[in-house]
C-alpha positions as CSV (number, residue, x, y, z in Angstrom):
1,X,-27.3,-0.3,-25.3
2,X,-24.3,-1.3,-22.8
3,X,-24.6,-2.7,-19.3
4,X,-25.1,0.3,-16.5
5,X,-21.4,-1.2,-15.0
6,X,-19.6,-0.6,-18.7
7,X,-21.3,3.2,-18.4
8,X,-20.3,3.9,-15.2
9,X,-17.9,6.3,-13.6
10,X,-17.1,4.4,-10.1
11,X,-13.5,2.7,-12.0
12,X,-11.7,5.6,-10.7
13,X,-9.6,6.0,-14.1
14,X,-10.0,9.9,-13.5
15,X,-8.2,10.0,-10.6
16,X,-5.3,12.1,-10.4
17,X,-3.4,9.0,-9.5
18,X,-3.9,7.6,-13.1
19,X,-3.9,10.8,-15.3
20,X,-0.2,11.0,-14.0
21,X,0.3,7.7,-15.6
22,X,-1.3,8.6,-18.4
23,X,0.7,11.7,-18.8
24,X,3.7,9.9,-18.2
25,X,3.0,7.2,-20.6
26,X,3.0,9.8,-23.6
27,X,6.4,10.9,-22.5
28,X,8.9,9.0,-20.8
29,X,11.6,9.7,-19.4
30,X,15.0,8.0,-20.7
31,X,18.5,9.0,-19.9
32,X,19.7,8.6,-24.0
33,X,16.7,9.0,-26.3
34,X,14.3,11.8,-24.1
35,X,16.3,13.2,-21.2
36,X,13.5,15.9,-21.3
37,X,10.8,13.0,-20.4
38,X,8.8,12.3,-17.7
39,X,9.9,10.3,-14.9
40,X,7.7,7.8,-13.4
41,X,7.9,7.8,-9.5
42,X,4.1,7.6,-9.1
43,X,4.5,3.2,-9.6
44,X,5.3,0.9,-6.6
45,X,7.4,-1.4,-8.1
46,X,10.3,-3.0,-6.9
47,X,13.0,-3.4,-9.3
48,X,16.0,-2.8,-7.6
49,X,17.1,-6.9,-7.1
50,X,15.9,-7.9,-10.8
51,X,20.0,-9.3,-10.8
52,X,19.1,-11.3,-7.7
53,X,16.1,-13.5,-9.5
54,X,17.8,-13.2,-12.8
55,X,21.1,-15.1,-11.1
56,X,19.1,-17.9,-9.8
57,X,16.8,-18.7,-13.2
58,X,20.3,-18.7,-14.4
59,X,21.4,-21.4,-12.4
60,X,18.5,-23.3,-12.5
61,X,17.3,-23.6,-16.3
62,X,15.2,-26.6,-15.7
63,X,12.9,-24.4,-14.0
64,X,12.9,-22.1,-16.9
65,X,12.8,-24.7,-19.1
66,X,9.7,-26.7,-17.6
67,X,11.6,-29.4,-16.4
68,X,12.2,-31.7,-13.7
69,X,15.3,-33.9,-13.3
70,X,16.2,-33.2,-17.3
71,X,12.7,-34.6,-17.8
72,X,9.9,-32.2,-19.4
73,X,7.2,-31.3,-17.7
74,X,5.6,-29.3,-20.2
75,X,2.7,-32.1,-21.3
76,X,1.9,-32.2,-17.7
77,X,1.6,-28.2,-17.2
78,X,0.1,-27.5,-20.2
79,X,-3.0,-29.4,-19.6
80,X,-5.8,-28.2,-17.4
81,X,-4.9,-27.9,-13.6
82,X,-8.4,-27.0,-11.0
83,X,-8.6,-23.9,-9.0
84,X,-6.8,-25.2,-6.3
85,X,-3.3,-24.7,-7.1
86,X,-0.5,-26.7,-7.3
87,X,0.0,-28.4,-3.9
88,X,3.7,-27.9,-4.2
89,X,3.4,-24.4,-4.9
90,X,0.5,-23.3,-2.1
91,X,3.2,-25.6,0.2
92,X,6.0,-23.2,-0.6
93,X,4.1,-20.2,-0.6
94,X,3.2,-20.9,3.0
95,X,6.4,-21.1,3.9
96,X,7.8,-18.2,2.6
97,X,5.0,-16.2,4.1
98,X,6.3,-17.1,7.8
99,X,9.7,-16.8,6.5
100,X,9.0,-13.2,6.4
101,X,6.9,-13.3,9.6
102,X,10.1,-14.3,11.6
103,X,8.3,-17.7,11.8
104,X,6.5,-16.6,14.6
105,X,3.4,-17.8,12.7
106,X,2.4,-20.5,11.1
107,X,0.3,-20.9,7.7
108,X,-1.5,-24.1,6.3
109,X,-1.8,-24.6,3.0
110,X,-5.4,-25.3,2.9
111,X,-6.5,-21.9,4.5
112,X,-5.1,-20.4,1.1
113,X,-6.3,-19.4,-1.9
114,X,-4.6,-18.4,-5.1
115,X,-5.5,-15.3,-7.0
116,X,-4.1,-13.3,-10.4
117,X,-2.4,-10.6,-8.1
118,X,-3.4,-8.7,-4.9
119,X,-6.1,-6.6,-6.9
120,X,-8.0,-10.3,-7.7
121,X,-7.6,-11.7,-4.4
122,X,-9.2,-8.5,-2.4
123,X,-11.8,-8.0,-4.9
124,X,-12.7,-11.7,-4.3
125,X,-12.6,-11.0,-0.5
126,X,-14.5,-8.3,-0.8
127,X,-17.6,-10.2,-3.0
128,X,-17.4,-13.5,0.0
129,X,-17.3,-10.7,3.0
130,X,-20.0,-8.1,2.0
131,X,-23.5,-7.3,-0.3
132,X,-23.9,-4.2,-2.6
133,X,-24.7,-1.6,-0.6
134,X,-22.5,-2.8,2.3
135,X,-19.1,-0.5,3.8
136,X,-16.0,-0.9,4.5
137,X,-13.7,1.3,6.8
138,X,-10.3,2.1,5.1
139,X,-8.1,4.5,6.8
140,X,-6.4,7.4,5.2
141,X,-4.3,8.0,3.2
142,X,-5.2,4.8,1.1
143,X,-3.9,3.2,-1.9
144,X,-5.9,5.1,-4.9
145,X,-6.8,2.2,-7.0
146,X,-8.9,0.7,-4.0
147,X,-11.5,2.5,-5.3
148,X,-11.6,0.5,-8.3
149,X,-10.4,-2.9,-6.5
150,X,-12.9,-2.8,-3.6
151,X,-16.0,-0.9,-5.4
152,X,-16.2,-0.9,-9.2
153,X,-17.5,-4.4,-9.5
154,X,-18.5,-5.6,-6.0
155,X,-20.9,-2.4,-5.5
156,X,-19.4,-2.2,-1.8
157,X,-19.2,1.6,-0.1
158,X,-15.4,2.8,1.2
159,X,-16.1,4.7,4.3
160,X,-12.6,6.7,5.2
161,X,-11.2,6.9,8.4
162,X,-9.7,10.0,9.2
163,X,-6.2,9.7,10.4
164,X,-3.9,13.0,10.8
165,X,-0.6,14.0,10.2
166,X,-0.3,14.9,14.3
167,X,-0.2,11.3,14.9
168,X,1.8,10.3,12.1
169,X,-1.5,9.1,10.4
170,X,-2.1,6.4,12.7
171,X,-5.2,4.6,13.4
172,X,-6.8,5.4,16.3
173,X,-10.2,4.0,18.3
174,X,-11.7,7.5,18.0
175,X,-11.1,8.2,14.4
176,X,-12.3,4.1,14.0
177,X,-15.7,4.9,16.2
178,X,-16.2,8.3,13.8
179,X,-16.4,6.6,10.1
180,X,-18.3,3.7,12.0
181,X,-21.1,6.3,13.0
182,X,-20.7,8.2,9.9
183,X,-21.6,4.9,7.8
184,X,-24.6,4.4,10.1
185,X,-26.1,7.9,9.7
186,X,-25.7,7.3,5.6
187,X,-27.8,4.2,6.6
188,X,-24.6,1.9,5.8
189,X,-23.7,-1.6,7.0
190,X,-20.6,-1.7,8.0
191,X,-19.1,-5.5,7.2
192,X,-15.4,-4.5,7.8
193,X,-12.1,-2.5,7.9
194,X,-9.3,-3.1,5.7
195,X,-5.9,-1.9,6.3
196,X,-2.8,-2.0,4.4
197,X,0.5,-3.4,6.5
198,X,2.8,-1.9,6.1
199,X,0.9,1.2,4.9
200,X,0.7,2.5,0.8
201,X,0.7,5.2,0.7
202,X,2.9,5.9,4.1
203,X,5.6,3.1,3.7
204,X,5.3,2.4,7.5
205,X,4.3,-0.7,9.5
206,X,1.0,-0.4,12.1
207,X,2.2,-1.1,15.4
208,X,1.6,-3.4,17.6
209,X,-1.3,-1.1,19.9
210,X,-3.1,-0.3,16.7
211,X,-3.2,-3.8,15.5
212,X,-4.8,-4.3,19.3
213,X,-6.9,-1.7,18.8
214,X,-8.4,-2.9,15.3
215,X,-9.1,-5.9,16.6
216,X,-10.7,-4.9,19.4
217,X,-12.9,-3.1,17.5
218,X,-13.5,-5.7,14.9
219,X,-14.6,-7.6,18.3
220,X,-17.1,-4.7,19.6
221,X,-18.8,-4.1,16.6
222,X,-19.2,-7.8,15.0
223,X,-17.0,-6.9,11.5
224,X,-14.0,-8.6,9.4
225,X,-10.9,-7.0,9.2
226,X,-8.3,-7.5,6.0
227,X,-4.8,-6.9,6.3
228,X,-3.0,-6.3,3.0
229,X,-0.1,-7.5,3.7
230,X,1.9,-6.9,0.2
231,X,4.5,-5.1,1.6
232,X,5.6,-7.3,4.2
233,X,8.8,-8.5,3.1
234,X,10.0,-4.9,2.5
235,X,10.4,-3.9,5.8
236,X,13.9,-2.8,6.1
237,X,14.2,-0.5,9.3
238,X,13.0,-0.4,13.0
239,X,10.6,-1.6,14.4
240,X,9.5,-4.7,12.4
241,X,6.8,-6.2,10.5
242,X,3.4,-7.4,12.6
243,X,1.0,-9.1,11.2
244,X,-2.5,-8.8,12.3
245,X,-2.9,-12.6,12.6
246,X,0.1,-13.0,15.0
247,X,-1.5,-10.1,17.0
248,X,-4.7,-11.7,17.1
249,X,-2.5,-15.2,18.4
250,X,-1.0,-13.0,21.3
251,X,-4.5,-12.5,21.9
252,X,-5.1,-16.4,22.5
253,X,-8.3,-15.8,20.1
254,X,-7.9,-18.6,18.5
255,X,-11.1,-20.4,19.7
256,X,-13.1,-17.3,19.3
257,X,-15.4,-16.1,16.3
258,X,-13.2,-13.4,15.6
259,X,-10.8,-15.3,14.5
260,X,-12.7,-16.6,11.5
261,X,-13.2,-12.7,10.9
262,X,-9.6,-12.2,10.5
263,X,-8.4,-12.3,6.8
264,X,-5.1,-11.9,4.7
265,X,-4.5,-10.5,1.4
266,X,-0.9,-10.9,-0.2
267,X,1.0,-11.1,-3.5
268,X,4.4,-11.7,-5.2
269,X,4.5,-8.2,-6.9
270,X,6.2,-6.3,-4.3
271,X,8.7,-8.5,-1.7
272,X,10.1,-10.4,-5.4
273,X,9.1,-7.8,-7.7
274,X,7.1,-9.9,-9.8
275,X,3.7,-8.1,-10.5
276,X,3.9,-9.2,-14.0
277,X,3.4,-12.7,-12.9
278,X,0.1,-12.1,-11.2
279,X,0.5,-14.2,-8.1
280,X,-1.7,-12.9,-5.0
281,X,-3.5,-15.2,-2.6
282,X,-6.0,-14.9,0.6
283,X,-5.3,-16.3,3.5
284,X,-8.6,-17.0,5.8
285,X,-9.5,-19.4,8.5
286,X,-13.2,-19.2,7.5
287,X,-13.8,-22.2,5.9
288,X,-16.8,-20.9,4.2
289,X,-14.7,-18.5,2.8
290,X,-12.2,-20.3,2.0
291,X,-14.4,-22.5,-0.3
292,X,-16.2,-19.8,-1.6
293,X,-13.0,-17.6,-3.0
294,X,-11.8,-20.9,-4.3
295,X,-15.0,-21.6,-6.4
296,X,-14.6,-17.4,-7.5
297,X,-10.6,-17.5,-8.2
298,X,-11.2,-19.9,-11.5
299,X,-12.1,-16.4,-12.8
300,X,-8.1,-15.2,-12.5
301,X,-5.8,-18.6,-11.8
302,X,-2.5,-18.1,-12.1
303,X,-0.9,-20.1,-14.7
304,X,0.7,-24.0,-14.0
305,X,3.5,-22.7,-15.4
306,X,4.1,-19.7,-13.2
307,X,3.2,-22.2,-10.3
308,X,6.1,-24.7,-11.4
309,X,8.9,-22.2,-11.7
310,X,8.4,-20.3,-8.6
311,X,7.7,-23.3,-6.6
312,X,11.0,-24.1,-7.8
313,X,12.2,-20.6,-6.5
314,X,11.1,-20.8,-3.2
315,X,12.1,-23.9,-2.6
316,X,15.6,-22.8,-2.5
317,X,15.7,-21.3,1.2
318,X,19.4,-20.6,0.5
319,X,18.2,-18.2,-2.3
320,X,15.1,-16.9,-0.6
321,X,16.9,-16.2,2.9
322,X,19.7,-14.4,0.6
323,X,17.4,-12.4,-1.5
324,X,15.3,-11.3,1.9
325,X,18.2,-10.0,3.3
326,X,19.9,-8.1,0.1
327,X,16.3,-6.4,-1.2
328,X,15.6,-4.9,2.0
329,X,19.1,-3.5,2.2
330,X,19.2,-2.0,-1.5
331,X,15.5,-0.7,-0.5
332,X,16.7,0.7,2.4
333,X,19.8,2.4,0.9
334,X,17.6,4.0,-2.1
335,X,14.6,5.1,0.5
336,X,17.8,6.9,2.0
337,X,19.0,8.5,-0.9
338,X,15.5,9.9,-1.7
339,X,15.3,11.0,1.8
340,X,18.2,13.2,1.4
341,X,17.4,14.2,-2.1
342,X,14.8,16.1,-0.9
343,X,16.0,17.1,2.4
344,X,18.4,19.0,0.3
345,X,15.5,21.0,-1.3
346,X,14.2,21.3,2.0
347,X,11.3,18.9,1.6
348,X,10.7,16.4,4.6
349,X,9.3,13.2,4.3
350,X,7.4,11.3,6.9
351,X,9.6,8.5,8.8
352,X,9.2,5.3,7.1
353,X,10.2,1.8,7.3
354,X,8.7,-0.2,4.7
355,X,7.7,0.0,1.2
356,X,8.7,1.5,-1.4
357,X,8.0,4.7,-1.3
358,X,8.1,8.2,0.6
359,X,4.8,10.3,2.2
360,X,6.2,13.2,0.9
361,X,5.5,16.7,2.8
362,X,5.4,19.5,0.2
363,X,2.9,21.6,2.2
364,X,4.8,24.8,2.7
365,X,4.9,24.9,-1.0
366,X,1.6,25.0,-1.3
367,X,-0.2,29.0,-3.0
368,X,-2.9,28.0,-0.1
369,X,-3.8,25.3,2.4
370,X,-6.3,24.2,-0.3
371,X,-6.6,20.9,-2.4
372,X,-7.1,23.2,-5.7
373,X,-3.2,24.4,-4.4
374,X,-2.3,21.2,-4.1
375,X,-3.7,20.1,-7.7
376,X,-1.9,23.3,-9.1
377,X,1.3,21.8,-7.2
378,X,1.2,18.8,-8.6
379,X,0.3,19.9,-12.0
380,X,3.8,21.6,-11.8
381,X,5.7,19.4,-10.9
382,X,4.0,16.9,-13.5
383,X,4.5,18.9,-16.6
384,X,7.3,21.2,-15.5
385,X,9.6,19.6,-13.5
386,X,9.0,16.4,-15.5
387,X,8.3,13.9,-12.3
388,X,4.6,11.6,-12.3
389,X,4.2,11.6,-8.2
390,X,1.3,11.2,-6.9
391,X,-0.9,13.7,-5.3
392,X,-2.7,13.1,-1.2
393,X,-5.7,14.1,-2.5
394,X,-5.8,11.0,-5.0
395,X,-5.1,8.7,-1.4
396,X,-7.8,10.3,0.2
397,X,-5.5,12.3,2.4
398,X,-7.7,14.9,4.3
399,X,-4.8,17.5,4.5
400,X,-3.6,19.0,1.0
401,X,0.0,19.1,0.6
402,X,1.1,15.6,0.9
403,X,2.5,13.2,-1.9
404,X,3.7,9.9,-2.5
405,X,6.9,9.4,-4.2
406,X,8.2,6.1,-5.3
407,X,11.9,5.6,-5.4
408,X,12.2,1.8,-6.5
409,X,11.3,1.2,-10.5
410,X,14.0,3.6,-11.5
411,X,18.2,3.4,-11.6
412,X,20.3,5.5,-9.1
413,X,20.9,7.8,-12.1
414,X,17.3,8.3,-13.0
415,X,16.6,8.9,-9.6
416,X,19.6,11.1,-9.6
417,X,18.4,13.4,-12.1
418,X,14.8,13.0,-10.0
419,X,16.7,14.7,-7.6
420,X,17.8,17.4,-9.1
421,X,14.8,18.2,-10.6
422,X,12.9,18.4,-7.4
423,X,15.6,20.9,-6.0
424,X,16.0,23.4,-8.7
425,X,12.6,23.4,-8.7
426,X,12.2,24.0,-4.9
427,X,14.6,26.5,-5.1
428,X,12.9,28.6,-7.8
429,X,9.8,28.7,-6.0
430,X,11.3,29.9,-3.1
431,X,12.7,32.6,-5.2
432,X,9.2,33.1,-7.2
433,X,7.3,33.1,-3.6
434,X,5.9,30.1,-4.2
435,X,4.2,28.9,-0.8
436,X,4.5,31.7,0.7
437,X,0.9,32.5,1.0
438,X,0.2,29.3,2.5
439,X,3.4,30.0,5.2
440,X,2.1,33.2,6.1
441,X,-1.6,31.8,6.6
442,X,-0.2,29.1,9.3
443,X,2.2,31.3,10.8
444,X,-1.2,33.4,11.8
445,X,-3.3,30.4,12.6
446,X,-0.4,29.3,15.0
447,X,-0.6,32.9,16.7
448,X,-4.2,32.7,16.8
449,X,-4.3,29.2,18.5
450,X,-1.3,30.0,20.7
451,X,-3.1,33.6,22.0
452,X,-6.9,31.7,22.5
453,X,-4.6,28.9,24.3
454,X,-3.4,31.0,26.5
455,X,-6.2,34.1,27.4
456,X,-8.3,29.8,27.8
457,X,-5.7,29.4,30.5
458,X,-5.5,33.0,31.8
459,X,-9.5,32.9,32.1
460,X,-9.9,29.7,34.1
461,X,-7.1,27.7,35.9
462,X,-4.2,30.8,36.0
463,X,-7.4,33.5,37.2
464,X,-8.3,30.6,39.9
465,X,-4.9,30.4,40.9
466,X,-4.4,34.3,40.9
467,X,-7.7,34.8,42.8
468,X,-6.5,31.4,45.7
């Protein structure tokens, strides 16, 4: 009797990324009334310069209060407003989106479009750029809910691309040119790849040969490419942020058809810790996109009134230059703290400088170098040691073992106790054996590989040399 899309499975709510929250949800950690609780660390959100916003709404209570000059504004917001926006809020947006560019590119307020969040605004993408039945190339590890963004409604295909922890999980032309071929072989058309910059789940910024390399291969093979750039103004360690569309300026391809390939997804909920408010936007020089998401985004506008107050915010530049500056030092500080946290319990992390979370490495504790270890891992930790993190597997990782851990919705005590947790519990498996299996497996693969690598050597260039 329901629609085949209310029946279907393709939402992703059984991920292991979501049953953590659901776990989570039933009990939560809190320092007074259940100390035993979960703690969340599996949610990227930035609360750690609430004080910062709170100051200035403070100070400005004619914002709050939906006024301008002592003058109410309220009969003027409360009526209907079209899909465009406010002017003075798209204006300021703009701004603040070079502001965290370095200025080194410029955005026009015309080429935007307003959206209910990030997960609105590259759904809509996603419904202008391709067809049901169409693919697009994501590289792994990927945000989990993409599955649900980019597929559940639009009917479009994720093809992975396979990038490695040898690398540091970074794109490469090779890895690009596999998933291309492996969506032709599945008879798929490929309409783009879409990255997130800085990278969720690996809190680190594509650099600047990558970006080259994407869009080169955007270039070869005809395709869009989406940069979600949510994360951009929480880059708080070397080197910095790039954006794909200054990349694509160094390129002087401004007067080519790429360029009207080349598209921005980016929010509020991250850089001001706002996801509550639902602000996200695209940013596209493709007119006909451009008109198209406009038409789509009257199905998830953000509210007049969240447009007049922040307007308001941003157009202090004394407030948005000091808030830039303090967040990504407290981010930096806690991403430290975590670091060490679980260097202590001799767990390494991947080296990050954005986001806000860790790619944790938890391989060697793994019973095997399986995904069913890993699941068995992070049930553990889960239930046991009380923490929600959130398993590779549910990013699409291709190498069990990995997690991300999020170190920014909590206090320094909460995180604290996090801590603690994580190392009593690293130190009882070590005790219990816990891993050791999965040690002992790679210490003989690494013999194995080392012997064939050298009796390979020994048979061909060192026998040449020995028979010369």
């Amino acid at each position: 009797m329901l629609s085949t899309k209310a029946s279907c499975s393709s939402h992703g709510q059984d991920s292991s990324y979501f049953l953590g929250w659901q776990v989570y949800e039933k009990n939560p950690f809190d320092e007074v009334v259940n100390p035993t609780g979960i703690i969340q660390m599996g949610l990227a959100e930035n609360q750690l310069s609430f004080d910062l916003v709170e100051s200035w709404l403070r100070k400005n209570p004619d914002a709050m209060g939906l006024k301008k000059d002592g003058e109410s504004v309220f009969r003027e917001l409360a009526l209907f407003q079209d899909y465009h926006g406010l002017p003075a809020f798209k204006n300021e947006l703009v701004e603040y989106m070079a502001k965290i560019r370095g200025n080194k590119v410029k955005f026009e307020p015309k080429n935007l479009v307003l959206a209910a969040g990030a997960t609105s605004a590259n759904e809509t993408l996603i419904f202008c750029l391709a067809n049901p039945g169409d693919a697009l190339l994501l590289p792994t590890p990927y945000y989990p809910a993409f599955d649900r963004d980019l597929k559940w409604r639009t009917g479009v295909e994720i093809v992975p691309v396979h990038c490695s922890s040898s690398n540091g999980f970074r794109v490469t032309r090779l890895a690009l040119e596999e998933a291309y071929q492996r969506a032709q072989k599945l008879n798929l058309k490929v309409k783009g790849v879409l990255i997130t910059n800085p990278s969720n789940p690996l809190g680190t910024t594509m650099t600047r040969d990558e970006l080259n390399q994407l869009i080169t291969f955007a270039i070869a093979k005809n395709i869009h490419v989406i940069s979600d750039e949510v994360f951009s103004g929480t880059v708080f360690d070397f080197p910095g942020f790039i954006s794909i569309i200054e990349a694509a300026r160094d390129r002087n391809l401004e007067s080519t058809d790429v360029w009207s390939r080349i598209h921005i997804v980016y929010s509020l909920s991250k850089d001001l810790g706002l996801p509550g408010f639902r602000v996200g936007m695209i940013y596209s020089k493709n007119e006909t996109v451009i008109s198209a998401a406009t038409k789509m985004s009257s199905f998830g506008l953000v509210s007049s009134q969240t447009q007049y107050l922040l307007s308001n915010m941003l157009a202090n530049k004394k407030f948005t230059s000091k808030y830039m500056k303090e967040n990504q030092k407290r981010l930096k500080k806690r991403k430290e703290m975590l670091v060490s946290g679980l260097k202590k319990a001799g767990i390494e992390c991947l080296k990050g400088n954005a986001g806000l979370f860790c790619w944790v490495d938890m391989r060697h504790l793994l019973s095997s170098n399986t995904f069913e270890a890993e699941t068995e891992l992070w049930k553990k930790i889960l239930y046991e040691v009380g923490l929600n993190i959130s398993p590779g597997a549910s990013c699409h990782c291709t190498e069990p073992g990995w997690f991300r851990v999020c170190f920014a919705n909590m206090s320094h005590e909460t995180l604290q106790v996090a801590m603690q947790r994580i190392k009593d519990f690293a130190e009882r498996s070590s005790c219990s054996g816990i891993g050791k299996s999965y040690q002992q497996n790679m210490s003989s693969f690494r013999r194995k590989l080392l012997t064939s690598n050298w009796v390979r050597k020994l048979s061909s260039s060192d026998r040449d040399e020995q028979e010369r």
